[in-house]
C-alpha positions as CSV (number, residue, x, y, z in Angstrom):
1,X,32.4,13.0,24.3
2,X,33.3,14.5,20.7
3,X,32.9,11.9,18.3
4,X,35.8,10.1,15.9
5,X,36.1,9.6,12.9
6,X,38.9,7.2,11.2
7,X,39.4,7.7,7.5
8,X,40.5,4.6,5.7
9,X,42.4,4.1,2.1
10,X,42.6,0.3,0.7
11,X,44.2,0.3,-3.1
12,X,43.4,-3.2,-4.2
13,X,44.5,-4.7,-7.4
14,X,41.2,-3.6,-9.0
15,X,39.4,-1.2,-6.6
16,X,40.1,1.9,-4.3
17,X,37.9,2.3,-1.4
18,X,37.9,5.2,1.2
19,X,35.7,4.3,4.7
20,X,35.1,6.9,6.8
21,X,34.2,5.1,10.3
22,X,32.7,6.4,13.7
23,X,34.3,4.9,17.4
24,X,31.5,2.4,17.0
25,X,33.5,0.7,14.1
26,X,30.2,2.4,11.9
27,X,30.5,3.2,8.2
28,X,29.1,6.3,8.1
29,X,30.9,7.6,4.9
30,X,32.3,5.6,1.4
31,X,33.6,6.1,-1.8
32,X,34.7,3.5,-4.2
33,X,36.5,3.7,-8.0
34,X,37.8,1.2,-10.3
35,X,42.0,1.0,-10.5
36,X,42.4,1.3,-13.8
37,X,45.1,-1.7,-15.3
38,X,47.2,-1.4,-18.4
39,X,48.3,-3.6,-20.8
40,X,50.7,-2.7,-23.0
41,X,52.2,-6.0,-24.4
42,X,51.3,-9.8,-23.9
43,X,51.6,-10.0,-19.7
44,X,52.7,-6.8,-18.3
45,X,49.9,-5.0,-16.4
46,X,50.6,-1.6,-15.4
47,X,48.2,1.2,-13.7
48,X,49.5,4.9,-14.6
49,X,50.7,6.7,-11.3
50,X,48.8,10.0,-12.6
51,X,45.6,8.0,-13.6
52,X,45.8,6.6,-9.9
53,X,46.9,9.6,-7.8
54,X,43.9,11.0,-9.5
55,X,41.4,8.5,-8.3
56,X,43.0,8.4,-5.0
57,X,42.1,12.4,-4.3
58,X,38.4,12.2,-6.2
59,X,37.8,8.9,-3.8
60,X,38.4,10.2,-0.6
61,X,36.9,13.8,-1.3
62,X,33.7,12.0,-2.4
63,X,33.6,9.8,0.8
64,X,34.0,12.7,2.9
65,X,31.4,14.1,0.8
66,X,29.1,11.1,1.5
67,X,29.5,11.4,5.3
68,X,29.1,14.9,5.4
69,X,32.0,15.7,7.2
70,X,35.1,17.6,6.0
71,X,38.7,16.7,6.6
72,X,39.5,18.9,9.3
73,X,37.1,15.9,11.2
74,X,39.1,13.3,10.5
75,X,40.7,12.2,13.8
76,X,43.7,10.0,11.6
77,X,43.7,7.6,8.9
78,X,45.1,4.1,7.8
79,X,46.2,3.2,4.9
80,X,46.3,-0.6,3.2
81,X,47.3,-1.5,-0.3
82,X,48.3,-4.2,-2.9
83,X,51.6,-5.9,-1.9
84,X,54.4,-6.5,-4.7
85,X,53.4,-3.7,-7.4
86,X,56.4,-0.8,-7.7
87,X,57.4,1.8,-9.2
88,X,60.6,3.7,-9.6
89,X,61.2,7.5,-9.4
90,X,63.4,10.4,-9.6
91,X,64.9,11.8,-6.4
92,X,65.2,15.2,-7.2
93,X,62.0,15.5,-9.6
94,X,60.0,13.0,-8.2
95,X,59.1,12.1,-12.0
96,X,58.3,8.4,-12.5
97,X,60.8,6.1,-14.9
98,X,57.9,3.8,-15.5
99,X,54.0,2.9,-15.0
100,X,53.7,0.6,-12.0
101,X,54.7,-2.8,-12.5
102,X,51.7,-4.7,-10.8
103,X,52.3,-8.6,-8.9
104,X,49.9,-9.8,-11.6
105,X,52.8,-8.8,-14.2
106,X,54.7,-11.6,-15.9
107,X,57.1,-9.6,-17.5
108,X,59.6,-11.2,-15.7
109,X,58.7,-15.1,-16.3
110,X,61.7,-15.8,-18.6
111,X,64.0,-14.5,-16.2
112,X,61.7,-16.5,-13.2
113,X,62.3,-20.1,-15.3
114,X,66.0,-19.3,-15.8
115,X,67.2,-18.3,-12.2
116,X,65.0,-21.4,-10.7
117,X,67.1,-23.6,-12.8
118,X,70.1,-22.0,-12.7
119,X,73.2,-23.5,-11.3
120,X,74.2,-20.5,-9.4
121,X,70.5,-20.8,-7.4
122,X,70.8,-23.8,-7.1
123,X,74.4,-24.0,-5.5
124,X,73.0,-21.0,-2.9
125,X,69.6,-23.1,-2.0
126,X,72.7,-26.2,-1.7
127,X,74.5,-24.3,0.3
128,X,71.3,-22.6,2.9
129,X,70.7,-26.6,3.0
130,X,74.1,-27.2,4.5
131,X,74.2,-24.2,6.9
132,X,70.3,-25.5,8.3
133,X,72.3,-29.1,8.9
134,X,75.0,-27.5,10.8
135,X,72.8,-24.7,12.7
136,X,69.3,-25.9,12.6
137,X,68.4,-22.3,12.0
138,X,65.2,-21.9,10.1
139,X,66.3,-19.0,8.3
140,X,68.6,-21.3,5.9
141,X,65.6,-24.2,6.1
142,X,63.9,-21.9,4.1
143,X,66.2,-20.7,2.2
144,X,66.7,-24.3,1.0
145,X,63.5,-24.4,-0.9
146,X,62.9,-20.5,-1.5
147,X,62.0,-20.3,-5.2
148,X,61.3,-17.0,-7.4
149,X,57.7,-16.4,-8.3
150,X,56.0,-14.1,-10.4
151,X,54.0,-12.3,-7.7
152,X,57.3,-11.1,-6.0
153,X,58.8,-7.5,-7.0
154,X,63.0,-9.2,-7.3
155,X,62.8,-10.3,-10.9
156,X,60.5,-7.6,-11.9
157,X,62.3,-4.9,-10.5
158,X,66.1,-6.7,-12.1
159,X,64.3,-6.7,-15.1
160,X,63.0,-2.6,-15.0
161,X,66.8,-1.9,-14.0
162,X,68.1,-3.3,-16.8
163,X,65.4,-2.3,-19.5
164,X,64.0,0.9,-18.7
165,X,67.5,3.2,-20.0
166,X,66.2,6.1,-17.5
167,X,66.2,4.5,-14.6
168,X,69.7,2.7,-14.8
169,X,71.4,6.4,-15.6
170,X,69.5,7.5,-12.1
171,X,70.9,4.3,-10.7
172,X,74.2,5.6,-11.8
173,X,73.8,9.4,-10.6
174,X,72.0,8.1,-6.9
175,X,69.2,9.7,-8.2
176,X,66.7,6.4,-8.0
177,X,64.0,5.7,-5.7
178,X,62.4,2.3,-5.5
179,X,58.7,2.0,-3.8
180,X,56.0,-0.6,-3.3
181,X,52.7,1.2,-4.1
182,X,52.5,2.1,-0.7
183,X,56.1,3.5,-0.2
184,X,54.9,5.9,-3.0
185,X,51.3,6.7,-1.6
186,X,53.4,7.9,1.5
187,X,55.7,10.1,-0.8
188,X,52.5,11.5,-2.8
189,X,50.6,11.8,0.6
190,X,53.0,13.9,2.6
191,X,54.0,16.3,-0.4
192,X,57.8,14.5,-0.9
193,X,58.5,14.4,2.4
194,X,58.8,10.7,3.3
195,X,60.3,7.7,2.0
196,X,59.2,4.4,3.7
197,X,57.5,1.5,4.2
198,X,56.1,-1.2,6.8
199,X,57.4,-4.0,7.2
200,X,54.7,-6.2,5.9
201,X,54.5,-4.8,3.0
202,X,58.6,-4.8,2.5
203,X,58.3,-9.3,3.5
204,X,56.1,-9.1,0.6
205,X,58.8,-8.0,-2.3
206,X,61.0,-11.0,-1.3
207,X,64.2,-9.6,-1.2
208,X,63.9,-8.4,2.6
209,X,64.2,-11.0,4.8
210,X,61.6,-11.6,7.5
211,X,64.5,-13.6,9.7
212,X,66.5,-11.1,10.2
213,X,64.1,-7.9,9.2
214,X,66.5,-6.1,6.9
215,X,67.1,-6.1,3.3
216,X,68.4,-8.9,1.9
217,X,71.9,-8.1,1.0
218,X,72.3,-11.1,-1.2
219,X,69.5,-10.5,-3.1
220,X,70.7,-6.4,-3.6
221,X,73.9,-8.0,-5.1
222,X,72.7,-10.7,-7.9
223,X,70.4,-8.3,-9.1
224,X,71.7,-5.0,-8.7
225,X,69.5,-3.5,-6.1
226,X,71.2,-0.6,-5.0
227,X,70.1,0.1,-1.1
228,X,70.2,4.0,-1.2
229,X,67.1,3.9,-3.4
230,X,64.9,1.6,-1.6
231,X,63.1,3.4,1.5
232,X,63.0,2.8,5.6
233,X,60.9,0.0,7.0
234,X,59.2,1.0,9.7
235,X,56.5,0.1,12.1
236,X,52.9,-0.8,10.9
237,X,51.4,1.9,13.1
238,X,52.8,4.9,14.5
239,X,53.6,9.1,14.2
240,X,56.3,8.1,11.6
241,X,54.1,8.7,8.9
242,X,53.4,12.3,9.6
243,X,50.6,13.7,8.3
244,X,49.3,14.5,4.5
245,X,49.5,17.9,3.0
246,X,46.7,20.2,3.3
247,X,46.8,20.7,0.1
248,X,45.9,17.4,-1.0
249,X,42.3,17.9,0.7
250,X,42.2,21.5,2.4
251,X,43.6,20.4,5.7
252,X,46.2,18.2,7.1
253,X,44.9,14.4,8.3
254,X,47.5,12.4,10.3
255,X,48.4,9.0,8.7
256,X,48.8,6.3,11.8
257,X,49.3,3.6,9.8
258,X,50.2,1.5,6.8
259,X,50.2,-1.7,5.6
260,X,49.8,-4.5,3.4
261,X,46.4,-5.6,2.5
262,X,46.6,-9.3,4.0
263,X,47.8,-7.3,6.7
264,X,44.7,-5.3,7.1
265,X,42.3,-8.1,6.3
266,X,44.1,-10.0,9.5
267,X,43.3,-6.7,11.9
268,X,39.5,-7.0,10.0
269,X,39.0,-9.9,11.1
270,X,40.6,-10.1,14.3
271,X,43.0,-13.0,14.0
272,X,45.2,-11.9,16.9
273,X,46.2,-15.1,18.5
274,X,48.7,-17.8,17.3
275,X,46.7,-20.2,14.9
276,X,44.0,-18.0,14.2
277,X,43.3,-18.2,9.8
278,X,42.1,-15.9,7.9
279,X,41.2,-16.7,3.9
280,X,40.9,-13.9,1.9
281,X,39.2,-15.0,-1.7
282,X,39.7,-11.7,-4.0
283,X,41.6,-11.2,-7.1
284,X,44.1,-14.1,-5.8
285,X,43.3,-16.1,-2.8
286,X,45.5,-15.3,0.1
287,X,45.6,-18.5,2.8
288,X,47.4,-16.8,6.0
289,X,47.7,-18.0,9.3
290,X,49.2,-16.4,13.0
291,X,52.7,-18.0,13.5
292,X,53.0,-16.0,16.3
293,X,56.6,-14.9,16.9
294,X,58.5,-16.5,14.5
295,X,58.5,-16.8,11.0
296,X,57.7,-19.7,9.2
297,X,60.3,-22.0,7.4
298,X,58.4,-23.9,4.6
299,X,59.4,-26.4,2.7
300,X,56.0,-26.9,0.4
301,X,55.9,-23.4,-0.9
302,X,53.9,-21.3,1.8
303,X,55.9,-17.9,1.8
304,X,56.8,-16.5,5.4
305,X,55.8,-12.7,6.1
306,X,55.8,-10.3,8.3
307,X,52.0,-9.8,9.8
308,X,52.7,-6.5,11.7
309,X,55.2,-4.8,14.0
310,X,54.0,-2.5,16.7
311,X,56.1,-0.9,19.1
312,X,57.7,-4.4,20.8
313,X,54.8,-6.7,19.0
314,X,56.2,-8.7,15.8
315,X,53.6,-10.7,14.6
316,X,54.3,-13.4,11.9
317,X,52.4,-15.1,9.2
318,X,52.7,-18.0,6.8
319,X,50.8,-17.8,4.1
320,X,49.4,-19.9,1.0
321,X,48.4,-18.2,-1.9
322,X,46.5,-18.9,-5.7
323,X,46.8,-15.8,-7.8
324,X,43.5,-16.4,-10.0
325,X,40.3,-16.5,-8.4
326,X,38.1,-13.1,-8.7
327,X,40.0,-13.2,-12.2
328,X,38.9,-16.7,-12.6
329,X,35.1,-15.4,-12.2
330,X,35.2,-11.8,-14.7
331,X,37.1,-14.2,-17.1
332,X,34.1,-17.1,-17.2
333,X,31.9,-14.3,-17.1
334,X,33.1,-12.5,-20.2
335,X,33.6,-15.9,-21.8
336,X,29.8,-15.9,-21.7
337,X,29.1,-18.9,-18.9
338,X,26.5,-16.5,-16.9
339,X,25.3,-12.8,-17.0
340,X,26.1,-11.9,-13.1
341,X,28.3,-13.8,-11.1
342,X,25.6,-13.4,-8.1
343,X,24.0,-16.1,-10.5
344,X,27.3,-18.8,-10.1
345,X,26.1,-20.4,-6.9
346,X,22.8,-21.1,-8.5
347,X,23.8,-22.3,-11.6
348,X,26.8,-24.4,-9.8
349,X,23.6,-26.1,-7.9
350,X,21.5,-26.6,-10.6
351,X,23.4,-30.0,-11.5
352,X,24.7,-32.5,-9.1
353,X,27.4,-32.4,-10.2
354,X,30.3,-31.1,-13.1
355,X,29.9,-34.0,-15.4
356,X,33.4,-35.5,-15.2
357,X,34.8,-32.1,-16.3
358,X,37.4,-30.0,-14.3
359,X,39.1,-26.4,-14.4
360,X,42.6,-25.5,-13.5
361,X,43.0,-22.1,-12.5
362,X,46.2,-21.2,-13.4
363,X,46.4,-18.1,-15.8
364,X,49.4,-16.8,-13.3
365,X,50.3,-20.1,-12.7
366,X,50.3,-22.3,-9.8
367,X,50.9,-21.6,-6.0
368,X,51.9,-24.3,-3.1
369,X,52.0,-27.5,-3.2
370,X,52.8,-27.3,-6.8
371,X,55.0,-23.8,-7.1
372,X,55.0,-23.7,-10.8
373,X,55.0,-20.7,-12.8
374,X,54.4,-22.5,-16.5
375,X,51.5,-24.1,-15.4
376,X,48.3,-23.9,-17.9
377,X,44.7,-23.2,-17.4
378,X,42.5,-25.0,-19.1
379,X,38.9,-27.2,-18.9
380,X,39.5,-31.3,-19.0
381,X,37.2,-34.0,-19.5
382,X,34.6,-32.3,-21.7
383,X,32.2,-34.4,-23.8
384,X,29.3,-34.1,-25.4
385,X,26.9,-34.2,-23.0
386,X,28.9,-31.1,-21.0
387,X,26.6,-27.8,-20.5
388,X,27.6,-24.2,-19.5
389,X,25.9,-25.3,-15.8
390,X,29.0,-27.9,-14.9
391,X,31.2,-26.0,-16.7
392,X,30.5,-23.3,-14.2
393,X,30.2,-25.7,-11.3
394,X,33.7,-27.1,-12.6
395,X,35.3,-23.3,-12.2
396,X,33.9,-22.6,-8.5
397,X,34.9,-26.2,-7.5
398,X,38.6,-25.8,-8.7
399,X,38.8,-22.5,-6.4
400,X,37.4,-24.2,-3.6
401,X,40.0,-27.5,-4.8
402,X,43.0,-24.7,-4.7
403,X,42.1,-23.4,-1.2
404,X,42.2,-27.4,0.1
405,X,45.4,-27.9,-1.1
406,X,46.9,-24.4,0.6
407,X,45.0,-25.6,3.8
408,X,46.6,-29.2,3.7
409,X,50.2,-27.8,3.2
410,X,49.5,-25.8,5.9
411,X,48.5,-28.6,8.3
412,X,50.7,-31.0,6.9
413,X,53.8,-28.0,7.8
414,X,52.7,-26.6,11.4
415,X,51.1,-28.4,14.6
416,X,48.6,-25.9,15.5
417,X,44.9,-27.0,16.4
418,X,42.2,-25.3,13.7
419,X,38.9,-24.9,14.3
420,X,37.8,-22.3,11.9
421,X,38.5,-20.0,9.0
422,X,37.3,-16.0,8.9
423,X,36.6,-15.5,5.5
424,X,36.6,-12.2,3.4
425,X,37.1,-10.7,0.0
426,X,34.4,-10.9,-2.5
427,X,34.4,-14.1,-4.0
428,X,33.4,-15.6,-0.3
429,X,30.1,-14.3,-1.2
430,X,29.5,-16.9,-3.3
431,X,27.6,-19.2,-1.1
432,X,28.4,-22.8,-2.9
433,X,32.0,-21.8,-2.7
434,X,32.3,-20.8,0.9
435,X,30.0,-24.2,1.9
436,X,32.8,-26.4,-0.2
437,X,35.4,-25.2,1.5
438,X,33.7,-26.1,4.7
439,X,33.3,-28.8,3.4
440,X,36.7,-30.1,2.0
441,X,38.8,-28.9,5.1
442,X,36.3,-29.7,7.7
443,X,36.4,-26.5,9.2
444,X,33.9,-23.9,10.6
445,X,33.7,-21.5,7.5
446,X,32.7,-17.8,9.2
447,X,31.5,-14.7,6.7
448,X,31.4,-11.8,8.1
449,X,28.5,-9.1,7.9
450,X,30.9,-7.0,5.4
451,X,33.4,-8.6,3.9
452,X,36.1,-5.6,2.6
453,X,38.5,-6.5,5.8
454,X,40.8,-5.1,4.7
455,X,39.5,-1.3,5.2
456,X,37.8,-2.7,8.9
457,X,41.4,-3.4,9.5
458,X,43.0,-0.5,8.6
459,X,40.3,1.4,11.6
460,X,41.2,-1.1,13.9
461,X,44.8,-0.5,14.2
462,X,44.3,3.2,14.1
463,X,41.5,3.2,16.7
464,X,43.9,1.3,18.6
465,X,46.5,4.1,18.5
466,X,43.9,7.0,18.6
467,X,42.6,5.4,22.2
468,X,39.7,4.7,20.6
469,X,39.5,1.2,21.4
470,X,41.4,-0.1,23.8
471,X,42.3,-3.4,23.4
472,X,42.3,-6.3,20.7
473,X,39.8,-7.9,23.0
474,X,37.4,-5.0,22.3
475,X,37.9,-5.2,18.9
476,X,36.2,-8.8,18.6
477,X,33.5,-7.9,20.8
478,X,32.8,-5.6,18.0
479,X,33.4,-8.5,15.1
480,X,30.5,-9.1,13.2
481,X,30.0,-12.3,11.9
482,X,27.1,-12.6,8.9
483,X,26.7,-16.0,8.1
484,X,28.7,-19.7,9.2
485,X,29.1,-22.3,6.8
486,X,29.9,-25.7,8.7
487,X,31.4,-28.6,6.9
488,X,29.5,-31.7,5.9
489,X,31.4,-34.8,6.1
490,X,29.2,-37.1,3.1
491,X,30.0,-34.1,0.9
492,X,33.8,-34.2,1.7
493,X,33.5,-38.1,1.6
494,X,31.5,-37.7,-1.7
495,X,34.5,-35.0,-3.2
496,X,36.9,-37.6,-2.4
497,X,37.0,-39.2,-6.1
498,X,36.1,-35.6,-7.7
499,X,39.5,-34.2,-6.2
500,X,41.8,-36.7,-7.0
501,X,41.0,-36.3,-10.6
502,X,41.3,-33.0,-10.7
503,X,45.0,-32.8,-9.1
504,X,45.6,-35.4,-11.5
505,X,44.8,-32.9,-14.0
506,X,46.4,-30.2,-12.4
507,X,49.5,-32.6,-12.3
508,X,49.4,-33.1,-15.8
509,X,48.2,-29.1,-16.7
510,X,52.0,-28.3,-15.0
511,X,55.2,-27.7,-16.7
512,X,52.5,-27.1,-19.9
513,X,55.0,-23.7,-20.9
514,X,58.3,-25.0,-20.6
515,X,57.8,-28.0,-22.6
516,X,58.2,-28.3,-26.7
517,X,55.7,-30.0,-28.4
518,X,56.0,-33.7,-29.2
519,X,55.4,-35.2,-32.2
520,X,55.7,-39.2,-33.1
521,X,58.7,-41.2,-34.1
522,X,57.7,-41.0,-37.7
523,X,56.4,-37.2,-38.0
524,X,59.1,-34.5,-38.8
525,X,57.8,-30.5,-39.1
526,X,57.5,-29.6,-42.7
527,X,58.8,-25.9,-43.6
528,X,56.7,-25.6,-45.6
529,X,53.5,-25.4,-42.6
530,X,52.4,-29.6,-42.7
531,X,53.3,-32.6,-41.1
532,X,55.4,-35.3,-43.0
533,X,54.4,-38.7,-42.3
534,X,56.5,-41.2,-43.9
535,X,57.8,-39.3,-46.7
536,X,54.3,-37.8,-47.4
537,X,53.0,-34.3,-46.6
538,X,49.9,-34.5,-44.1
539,X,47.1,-32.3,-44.2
């Protein structure tokens, strides 16, 4: 039989990769390149859409390069990106308004603080209370304690509509288009031709509604959303997506799916059946598990999304996330606490333990069970006797704390049976990390062989729809599972003490940006740039 080949695209918040796989699931082609983030004032991040269209042609050409085969040979590809970054762009031009506005962006945190205590938001979550008392419908249970966050695209997108002058006269003229990055890839891909995305990636901007699967008409009219720019949802997989133009890379390759990344890193690593969890530890950590059928109604924080839709399959997934973790790691490592962060497990081991001292990993805030966006980062309980070893121990063990608490939430919210976690995304090659969390949720911990899941996924649904594979049962025969980490109960006994100090400081590390600075009863603020204490100036 001829052979074929599935070419994959995963955009990541810091990394493109392009995999070009045989029918055996092989890697026999790959190209990587570095996304390239802007920041152009204190908390926006932006990546250029020329910069990045760029790097998406030279990445691909070179992995087709790599696997000597040209891309007439590719029998379809899958596409799986960042969820939550947009853009904006003219209908009739196809110019960009702005850069893309990444999730990590916190352009938009005034506006986050103001609507979450707002008395109109707070009347509608009153009000989706009353409605779930009267119709037990989990829709409005959720609604009840839905609260903006950062990482979603509403705020950030009310906030580009009403500061970016170019993109408010489109508005005005129907001339706007509104994209995830994927909804633009599509565009770019197919030489104009298309405007849509997939539904997992549209659950992920939180103004469409996984309950119902449409855009959320409430959410289009507080924040001036108008519907004709945003695109289709469609299907994860499917013919919809056409194919891209030939002139991109000499010849036509049909696209057969795309989705979000969490998305794709579910598909990787096979998590198919209602329960199954997947932990994805890369920029952010992503905690997602297999509701099945139905979405989610969470009360703690864990967002409800929409894992895939194929054909009559609607897959749902509840999912816990941190949005520091990889960043964590680069940040310690350019503050000078190691050389290579290979070198963090060792140097985490080297001391028993962190000395009494303890990280909060909150530079974006923190995620479920604490949901607060002014939360601070910061190390506590340093002394003198504290070296750069527990300081690095204290920063792995607060990413292994933060995936516990997501875990908890999610046991303490649903009544399904785990036995395991399928881990993936860089970090989870750090070997003292992957063993804690073993460790504090007393689960089997499985790595797999590779862990970029997300690009595995992306071949999995498109061998699927190729006739490749034929089942999801053959695609865990072909699962490949590189190391297992299973948990050890005097460890977790041992961590007992460690954790409750640390989400005591965690506790006290939240609300650190909204609050003013207290002073005591007899200290007044000089104008003049010292403290008066009783009538005197301080120095």
């Amino acid at each position: 039989m001829e052979e074929k080949y599935i070419l994959t695209l995963d955009i990541g918040t810091t990394t493109i990769r392009s995999f070009i796989y045989n029918s055996r699931a092989e890697v026999v082609g790959k190209a990587t390149d570095q996304v390239i983030l802007h920041y152009p004032q204190p908390g926006f991040v932006e990546i250029d859409p020329d910069e990045l269209w760029s790097a998406v042609v030279s990445v691909v050409k070179k992995s087709l390069q790599d696997a000597s085969l040209s891309a007439g040979q590719m029998s379809a590809m899958g596409i799986s990106t960042q969820r939550s970054t947009f853009i904006t762009w003219s209908r009739t031009s196809g110019k960009p308004f702005h850069r893309f506005i990444t999730w990590k962006d916190m352009r938009a945190d005034r506006l986050v603080r103001q609507w979450n205590d707002s008395y109109t938001w707070k009347l509608i979550k009153a009000g989706a209370y009353a409605l779930y008392l009267v119709t037990r419908s989990k829709r409005f249970r959720a609604g009840s304690a839905l609260r903006f966050m950062n990482s979603q695209t509403t705020l950030r997108l009310h906030w580009a509509v009403n500061n970016v002058p170019e993109l408010k006269t489109a508005i005005d003229e129907g001339d706007a288009m509104f994209g995830t990055l994927d909804c633009w890839l599509l565009y770019k891909l197919t030489g104009n031709k298309i405007h849509m995305t997939d539904v997992s990636s549209a659950s992920a901007t939180g103004f469409y509604d996984p309950f119902t699967m449409q855009w959320a008409g409430w959410a289009m009219t507080l924040f001036k959303i108008p519907e004709e720019a945003l695109p289709m949802v469609v299907d994860t997989a499917g013919d919809h997506f056409i194919s891209t133009s030939p002139a991109i890379w000499g010849h036509p390759i049909p696209i057969r799916s795309s989705m979000a990344d969490q998305t794709a890193s579910m598909w990787g690593s096979c998590c198919f059946e209602v329960g199954d969890v997947k932990l994805t530890m890369g920029t952010g950590t992503f905690f997602d598990i297999n509701t099945g059928s139905h979405p989610h109604a969470s009360v703690s924080g864990l967002y409800p999304v929409v894992g895939w839709q194929i054909g009559k399959e609607l897959v749902y997934s509840a999912e816990g996330a941190n949005s520091d973790t990889a960043s964590i790691i680069k940040w310690a490592q350019a503050l000078g606490l190691f050389e290579n962060p290979e070198d963090t497990a060792a140097i985490a081991q080297s001391v028993p333990d962190s000395d009494g001292v303890y990280f909060i990993p909150a530079f974006s805030g923190l995620g479920p069970p604490y949901n607060d966006g002014t939360a601070a980062s910061g190390f506590v309980g340093m002394k003198a006797s504290t070296t750069r070893a527990h300081l690095v121990r204290a920063v792995l063990e607060s990413l292994a704390f933060r995936t516990a608490q997501l875990y908890d939430c999610v046991r303490n919210e649903t009544d399904f049976d785990f036995h395991s976690i399928r881990l993936d995304g860089g970090v989870s090659n750090n070997d003292f990390v992957a063993q804690l969390v073993a460790d504090l949720t007393g689960l089997r911990v499985e790595r797999p062989v590779n862990v970029e899941m997300s690009s595995l996924g992306c071949a999995h649904i498109v061998g699927l729809q190729l006739g490749i594979w034929k089942s999801k049962e053959e695609l865990i025969t072909l699962r490949k599972v590189g190391s297992v980490m299973k948990p050890r109960r005097e460890s977790r006994r041992n961590y007992q003490a460690h954790i409750a100090r640390w989400e005591d400081a965690a506790r006290r590390m939240c609300g650190w940006y909204s609050r003013k600075p207290s002073l005591p009863d007899d200290v007044t603020p000089s104008s003049k740039g010292g403290n008066r204490r009783n009538g005197r100036a301080s120095k």
